[in-house]
KETOR-154136 format. One line per 8 residues: number of its first residue (from 1); for each residue x, y, z of N, C-alpha, C, O, CB. Coordinates in steps of 0.001 Angstrom, whole numbers, always signed. Glycine has a CB too. Layout:
<atoms>
NUM	X Y Z X Y Z X Y Z X Y Z X Y Z; ... $
</atoms>
This chain:
<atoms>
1	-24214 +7570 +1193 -24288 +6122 +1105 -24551 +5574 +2515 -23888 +5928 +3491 -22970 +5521 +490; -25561 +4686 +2564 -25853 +4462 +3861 -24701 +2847 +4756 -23953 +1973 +4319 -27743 +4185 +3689; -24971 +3067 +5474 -23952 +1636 +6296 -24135 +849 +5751 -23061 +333 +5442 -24106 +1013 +7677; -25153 +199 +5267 -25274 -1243 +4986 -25079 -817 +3248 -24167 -1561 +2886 -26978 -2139 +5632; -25369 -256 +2441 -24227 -8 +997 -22807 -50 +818 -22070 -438 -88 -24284 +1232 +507; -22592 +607 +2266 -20712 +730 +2422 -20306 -988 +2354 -19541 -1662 +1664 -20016 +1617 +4459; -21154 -1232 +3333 -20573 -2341 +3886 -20760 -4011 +2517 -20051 -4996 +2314 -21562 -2471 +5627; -22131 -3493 +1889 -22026 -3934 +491 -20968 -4231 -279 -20556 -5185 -940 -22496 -3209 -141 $
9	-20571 -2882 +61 -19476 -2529 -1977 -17706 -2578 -703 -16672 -2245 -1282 -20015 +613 -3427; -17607 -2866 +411 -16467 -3597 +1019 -16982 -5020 +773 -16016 -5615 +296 -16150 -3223 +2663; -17673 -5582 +830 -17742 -7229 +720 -17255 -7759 -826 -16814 -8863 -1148 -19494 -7785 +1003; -17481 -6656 -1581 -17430 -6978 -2947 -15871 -6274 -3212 -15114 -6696 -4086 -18855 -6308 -3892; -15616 -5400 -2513 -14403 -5653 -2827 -13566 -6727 -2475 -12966 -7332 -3364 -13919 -4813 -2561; -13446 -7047 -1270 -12785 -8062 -1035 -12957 -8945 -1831 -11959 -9372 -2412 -12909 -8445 -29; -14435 -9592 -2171 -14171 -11036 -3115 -13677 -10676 -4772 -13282 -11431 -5660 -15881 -12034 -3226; -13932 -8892 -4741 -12505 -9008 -5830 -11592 -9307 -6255 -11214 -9701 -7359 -12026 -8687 -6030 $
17	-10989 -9032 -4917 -9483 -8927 -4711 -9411 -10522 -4298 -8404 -11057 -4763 -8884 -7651 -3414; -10067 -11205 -3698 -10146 -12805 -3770 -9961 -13346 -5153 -9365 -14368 -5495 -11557 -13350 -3259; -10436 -12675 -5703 -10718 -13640 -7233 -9407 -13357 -8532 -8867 -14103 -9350 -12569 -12960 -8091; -9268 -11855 -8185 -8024 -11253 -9221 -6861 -10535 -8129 -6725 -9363 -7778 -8764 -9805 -10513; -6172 -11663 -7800 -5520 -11027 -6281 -4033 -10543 -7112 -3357 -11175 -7924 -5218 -12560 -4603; -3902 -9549 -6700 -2688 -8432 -7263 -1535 -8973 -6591 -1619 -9444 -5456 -2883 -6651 -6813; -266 -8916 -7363 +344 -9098 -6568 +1180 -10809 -6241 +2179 -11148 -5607 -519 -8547 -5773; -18 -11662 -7181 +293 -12988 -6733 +1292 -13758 -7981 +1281 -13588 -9200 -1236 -13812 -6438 $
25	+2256 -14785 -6997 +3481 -15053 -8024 +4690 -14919 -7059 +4497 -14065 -6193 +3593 -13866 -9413; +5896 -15554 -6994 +7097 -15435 -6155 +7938 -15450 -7450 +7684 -16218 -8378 +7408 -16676 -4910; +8727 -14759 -7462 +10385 -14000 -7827 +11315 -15756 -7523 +10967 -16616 -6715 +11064 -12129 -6090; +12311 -15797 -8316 +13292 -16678 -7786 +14244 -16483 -6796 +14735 -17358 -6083 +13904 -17013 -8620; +14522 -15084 -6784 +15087 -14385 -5481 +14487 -13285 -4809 +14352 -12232 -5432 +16294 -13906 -5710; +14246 -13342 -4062 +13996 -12029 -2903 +14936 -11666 -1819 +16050 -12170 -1677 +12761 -12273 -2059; +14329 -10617 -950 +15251 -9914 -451 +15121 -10510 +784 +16132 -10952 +1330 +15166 -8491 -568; +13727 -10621 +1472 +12783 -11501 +2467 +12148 -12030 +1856 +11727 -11897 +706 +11971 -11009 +3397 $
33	+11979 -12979 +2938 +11041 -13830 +2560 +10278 -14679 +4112 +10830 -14644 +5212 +11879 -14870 +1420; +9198 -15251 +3891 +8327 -15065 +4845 +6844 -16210 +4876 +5758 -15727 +4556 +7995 -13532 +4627; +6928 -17660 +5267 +5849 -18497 +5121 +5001 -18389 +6568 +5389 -18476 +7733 +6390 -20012 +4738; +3927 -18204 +6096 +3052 -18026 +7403 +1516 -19253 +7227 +795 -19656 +6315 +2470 -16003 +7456; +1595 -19365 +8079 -32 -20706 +7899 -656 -20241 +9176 -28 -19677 +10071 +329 -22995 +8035; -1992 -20527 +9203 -3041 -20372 +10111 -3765 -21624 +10643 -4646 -22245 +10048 -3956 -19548 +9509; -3269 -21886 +11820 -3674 -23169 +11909 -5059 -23857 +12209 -5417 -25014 +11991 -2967 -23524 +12672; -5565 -23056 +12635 -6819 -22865 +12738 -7926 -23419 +11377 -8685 -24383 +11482 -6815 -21395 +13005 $
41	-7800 -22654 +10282 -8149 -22588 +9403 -7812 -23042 +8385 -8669 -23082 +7503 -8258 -21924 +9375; -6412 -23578 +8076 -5647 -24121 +7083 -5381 -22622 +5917 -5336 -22970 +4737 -6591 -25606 +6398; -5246 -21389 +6110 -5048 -20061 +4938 -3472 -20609 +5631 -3150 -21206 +6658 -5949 -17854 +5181; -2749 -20047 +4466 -1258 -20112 +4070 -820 -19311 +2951 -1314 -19079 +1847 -877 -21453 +3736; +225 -18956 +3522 +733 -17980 +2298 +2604 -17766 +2217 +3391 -17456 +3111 -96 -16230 +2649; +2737 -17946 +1393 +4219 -17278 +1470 +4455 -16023 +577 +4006 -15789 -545 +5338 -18358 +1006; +5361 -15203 +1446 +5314 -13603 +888 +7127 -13527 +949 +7982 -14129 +1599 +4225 -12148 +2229; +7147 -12401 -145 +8448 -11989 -560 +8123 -10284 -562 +7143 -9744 -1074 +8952 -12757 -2165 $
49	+9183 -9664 +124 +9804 -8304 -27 +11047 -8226 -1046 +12023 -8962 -904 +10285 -7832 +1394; +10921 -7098 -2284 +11812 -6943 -2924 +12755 -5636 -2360 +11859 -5009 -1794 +11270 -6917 -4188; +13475 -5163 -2238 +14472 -4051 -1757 +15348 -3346 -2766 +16175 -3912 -3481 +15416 -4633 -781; +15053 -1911 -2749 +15594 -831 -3648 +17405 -1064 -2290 +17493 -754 -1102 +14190 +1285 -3679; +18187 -1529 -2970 +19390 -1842 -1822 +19768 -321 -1220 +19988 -75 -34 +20995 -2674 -2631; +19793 +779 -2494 +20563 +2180 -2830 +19387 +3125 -1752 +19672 +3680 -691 +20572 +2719 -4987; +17681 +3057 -2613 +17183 +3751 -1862 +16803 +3448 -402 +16770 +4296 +490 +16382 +4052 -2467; +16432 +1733 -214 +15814 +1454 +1019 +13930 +1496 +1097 +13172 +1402 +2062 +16524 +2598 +1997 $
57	+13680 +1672 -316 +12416 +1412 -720 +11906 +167 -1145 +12714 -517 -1772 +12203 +2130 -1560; +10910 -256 -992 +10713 -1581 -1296 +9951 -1257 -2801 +9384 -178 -2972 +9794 -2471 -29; +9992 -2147 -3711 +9850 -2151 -4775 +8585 -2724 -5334 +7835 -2275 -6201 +10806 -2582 -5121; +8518 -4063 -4475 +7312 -4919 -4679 +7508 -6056 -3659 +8524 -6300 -3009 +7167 -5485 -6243; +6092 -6829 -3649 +5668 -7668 -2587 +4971 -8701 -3495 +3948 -8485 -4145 +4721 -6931 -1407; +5590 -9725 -3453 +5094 -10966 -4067 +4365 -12216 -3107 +4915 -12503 -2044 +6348 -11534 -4769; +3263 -12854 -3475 +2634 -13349 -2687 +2534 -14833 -3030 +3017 -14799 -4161 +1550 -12657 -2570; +2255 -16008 -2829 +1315 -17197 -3472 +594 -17597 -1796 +765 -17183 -649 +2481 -18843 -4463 $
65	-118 -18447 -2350 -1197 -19139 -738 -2305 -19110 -1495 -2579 -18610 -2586 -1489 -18031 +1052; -3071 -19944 -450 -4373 -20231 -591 -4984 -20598 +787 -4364 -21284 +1600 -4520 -21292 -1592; -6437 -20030 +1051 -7342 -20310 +2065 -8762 -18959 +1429 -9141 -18540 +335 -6394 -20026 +3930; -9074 -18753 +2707 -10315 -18068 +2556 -10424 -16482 +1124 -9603 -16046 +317 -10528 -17510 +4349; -11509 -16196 +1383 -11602 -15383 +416 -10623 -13828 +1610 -9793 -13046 +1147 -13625 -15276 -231; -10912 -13842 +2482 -10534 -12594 +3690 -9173 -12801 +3432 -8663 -11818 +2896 -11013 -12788 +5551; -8291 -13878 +3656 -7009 -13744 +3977 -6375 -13753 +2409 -5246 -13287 +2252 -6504 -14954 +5064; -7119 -14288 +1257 -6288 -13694 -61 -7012 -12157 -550 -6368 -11520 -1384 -6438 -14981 -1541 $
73	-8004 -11706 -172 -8413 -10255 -512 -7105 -9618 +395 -6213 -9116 -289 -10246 -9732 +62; -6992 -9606 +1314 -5939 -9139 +2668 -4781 -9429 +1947 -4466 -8305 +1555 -5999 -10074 +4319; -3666 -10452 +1373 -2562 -10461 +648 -2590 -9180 -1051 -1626 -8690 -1639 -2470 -12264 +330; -3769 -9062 -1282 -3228 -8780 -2750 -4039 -7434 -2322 -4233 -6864 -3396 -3704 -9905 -4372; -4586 -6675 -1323 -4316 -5761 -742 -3213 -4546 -576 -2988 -3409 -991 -4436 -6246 -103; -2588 -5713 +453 -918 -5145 +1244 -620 -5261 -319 -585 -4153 -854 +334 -6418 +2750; -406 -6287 -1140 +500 -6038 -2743 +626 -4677 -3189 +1506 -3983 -3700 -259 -6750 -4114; -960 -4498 -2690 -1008 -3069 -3546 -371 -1810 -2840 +78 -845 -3458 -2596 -2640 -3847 $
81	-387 -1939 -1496 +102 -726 -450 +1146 -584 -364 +1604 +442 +138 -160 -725 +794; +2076 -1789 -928 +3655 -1518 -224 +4397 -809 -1026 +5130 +32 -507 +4568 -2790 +75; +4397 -973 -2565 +5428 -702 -3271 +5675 +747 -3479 +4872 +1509 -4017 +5318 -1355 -4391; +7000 +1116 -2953 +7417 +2614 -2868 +6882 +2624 -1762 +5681 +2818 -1954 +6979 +3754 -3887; +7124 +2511 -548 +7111 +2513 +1149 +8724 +2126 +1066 +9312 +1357 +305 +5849 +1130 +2156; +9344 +3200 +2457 +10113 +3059 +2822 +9935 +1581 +3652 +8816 +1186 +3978 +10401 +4187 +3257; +11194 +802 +3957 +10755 -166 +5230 +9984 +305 +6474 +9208 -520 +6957 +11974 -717 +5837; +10086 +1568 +7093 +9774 +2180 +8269 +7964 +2376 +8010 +6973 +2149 +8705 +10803 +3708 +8468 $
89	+8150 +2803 +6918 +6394 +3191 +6157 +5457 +2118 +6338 +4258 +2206 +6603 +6339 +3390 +4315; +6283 +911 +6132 +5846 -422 +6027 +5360 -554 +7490 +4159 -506 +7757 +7004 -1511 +5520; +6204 -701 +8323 +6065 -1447 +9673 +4758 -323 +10493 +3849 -703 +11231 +7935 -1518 +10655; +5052 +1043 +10078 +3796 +1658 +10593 +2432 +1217 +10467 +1482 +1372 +11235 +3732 +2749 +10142; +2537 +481 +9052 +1379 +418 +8326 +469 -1355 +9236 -687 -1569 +9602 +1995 +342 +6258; +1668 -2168 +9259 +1702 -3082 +9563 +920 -2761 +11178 -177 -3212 +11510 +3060 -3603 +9273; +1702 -1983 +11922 +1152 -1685 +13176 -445 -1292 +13444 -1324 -1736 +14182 +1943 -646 +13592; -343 -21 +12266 -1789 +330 +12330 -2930 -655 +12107 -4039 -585 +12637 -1985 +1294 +11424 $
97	-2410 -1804 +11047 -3577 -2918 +10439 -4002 -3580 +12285 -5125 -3725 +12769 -2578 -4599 +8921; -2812 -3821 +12855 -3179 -4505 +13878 -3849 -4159 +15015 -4439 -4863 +15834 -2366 -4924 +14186; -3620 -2575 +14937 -4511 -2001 +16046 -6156 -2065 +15768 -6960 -2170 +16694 -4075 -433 +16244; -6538 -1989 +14384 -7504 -2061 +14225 -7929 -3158 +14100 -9080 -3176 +14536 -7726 -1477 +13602; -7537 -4387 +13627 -7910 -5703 +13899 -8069 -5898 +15068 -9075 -6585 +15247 -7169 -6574 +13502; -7479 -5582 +16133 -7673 -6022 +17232 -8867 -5335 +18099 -9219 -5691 +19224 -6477 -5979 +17771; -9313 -4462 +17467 -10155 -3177 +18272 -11660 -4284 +18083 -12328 -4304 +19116 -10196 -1049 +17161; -11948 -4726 +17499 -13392 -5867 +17455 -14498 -4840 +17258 -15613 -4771 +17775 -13771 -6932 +19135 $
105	-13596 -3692 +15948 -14906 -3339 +15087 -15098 -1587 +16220 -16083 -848 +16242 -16659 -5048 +15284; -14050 -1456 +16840 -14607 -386 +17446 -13248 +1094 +17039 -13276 +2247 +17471 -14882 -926 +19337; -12268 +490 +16148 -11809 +1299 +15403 -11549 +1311 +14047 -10883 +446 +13478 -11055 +1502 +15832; -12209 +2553 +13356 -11869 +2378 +11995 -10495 +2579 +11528 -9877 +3609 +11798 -12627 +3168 +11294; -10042 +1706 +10893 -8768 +1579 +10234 -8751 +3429 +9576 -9717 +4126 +9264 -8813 +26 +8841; -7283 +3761 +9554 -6937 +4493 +8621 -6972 +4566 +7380 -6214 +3742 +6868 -6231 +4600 +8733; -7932 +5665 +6111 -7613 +5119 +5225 -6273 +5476 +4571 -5642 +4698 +3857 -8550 +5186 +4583; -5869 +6821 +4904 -4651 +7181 +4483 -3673 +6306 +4862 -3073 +5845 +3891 -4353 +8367 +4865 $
113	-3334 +5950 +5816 -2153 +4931 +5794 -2635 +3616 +5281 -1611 +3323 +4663 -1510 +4703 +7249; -3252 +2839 +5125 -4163 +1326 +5078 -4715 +1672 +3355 -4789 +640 +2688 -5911 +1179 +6653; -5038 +2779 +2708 -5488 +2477 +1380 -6404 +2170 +1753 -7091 +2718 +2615 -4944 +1664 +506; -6707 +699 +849 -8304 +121 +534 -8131 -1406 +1595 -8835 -2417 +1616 -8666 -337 -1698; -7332 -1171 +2119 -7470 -2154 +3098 -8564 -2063 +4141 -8995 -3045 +4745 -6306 -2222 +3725; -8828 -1283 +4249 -9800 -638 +5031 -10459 -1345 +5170 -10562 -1828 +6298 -10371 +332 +4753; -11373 -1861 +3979 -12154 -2497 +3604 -12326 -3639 +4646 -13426 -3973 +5086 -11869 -2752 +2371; -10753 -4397 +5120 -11125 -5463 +6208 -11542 -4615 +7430 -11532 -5324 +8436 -9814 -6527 +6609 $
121	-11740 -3920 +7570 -12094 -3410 +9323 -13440 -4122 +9690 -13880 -3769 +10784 -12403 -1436 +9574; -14050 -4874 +9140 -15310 -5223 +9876 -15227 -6301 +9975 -16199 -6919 +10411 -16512 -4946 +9433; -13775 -7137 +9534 -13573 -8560 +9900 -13442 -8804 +11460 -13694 -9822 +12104 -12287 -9082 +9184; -12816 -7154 +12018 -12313 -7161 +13352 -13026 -7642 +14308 -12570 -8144 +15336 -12011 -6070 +13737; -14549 -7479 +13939 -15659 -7280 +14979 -15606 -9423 +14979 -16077 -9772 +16061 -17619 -6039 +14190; -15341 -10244 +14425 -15335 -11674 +14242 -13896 -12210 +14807 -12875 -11902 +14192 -15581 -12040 +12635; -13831 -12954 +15895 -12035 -13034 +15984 -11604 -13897 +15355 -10379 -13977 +15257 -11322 -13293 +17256; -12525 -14944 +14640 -11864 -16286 +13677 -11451 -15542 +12544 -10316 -15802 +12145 -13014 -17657 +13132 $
129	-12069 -14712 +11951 -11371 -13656 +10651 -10492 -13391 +10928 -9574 -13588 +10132 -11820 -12421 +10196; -10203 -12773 +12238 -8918 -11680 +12582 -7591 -12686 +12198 -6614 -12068 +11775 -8862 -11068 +14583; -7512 -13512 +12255 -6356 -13907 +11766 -6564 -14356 +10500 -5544 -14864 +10034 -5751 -14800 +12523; -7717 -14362 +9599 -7409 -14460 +8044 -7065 -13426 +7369 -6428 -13567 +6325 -8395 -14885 +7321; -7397 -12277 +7805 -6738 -10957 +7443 -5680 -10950 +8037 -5050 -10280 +7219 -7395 -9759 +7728; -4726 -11238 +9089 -3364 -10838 +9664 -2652 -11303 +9302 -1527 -10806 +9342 -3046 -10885 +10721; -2919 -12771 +8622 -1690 -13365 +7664 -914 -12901 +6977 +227 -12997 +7429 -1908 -14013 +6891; -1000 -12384 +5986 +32 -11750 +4632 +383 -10564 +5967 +1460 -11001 +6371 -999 -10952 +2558 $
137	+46 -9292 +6869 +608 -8532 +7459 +1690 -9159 +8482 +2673 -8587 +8954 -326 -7799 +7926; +1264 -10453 +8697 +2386 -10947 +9840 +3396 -11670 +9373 +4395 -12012 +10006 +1862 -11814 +10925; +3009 -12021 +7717 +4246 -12499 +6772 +5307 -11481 +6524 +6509 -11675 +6709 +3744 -12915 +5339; +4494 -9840 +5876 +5204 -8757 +5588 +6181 -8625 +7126 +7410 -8667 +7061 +4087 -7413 +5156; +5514 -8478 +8348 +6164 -8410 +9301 +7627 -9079 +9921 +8562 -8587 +10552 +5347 -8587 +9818; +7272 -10725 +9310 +8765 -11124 +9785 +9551 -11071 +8415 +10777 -11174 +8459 +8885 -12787 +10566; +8852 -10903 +7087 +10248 -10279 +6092 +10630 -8769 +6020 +11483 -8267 +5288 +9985 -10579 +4476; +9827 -8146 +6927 +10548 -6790 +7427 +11891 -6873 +8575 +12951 -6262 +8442 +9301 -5883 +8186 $
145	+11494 -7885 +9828 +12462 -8583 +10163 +14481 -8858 +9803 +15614 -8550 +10174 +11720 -9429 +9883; +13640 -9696 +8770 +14971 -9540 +8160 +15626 -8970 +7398 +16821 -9098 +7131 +15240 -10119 +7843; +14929 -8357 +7035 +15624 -6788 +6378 +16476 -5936 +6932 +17546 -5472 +6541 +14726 -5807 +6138; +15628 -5746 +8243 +16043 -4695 +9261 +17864 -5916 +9894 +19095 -5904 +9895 +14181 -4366 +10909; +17024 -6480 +10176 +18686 -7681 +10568 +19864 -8010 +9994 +20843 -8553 +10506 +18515 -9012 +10596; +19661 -7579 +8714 +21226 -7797 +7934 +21665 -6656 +8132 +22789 -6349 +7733 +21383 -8157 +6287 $
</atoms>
């Protein structure tokens, strides 16, 4: 498959995952919880971590928001990556998204740790994207936060 096919059938995923975003809906209680906005752009989202208390596994990741098609493909994404991650699994994952966001297209994301997130790595190379994709990861991030804090 040549570059510009790859890079095709990633565009189309994302406005998949824009259109039928996994994941979306808030719980009446969670374990974290986590509102993040982009000010820039007006994307917003609020995210919930659910917690296995016994194992220390997270269970599920609930999302709602609205803005671009990048930063809700990017929420119902992570939906899909977290559940059954230890917290620790999580924050790796979280780390890795950011190294590669930040690389401006000159590192490919992991797919083994990242899944089909992957898919955002070519937002990196744009820095107004880079934060429509980092949203829901920097939401997961401060309701990892408080997890780790109680």
């Amino acid at each position: 498959m040549s570059s510009t096919e790859l890079q095709g059938l990633y565009q189309q995923v994302i406005l998949d995952h824009a259109r039928e975003r996994h994941g979306f809906g808030l719980a009446a209680a969670a374990d974290a919880q986590s509102h993040q906005l982009n000010p820039t752009c007006g994307d917003e989202i609020t995210l919930q971590l659910h917690l296995d208390e016994v194992t220390g596994v997270i269970t599920s990741l609930g999302w709602e928001g609205h803005g671009c098609a990048i930063s809700q493909a990017s929420a119902s994404l992570l939906s899909d990556l977290v559940p059954g991650l230890p917290v620790a699994g999580l924050t790796e994952r979280i780390d890795a998204f950011r190294v590669a966001m930040r690389s401006k297209g000159t590192i490919e994301p992991d797919e083994e740790l990242l899944g089909d997130a992957v898919v955002l790595g070519g937002t990196s190379r744009y820095i107004a994207r880079v934060k429509c994709a980092m949203l829901a990861w920097v939401a997961a991030e401060e309701a990892v936060l408080q997890l780790t804090e109680r």
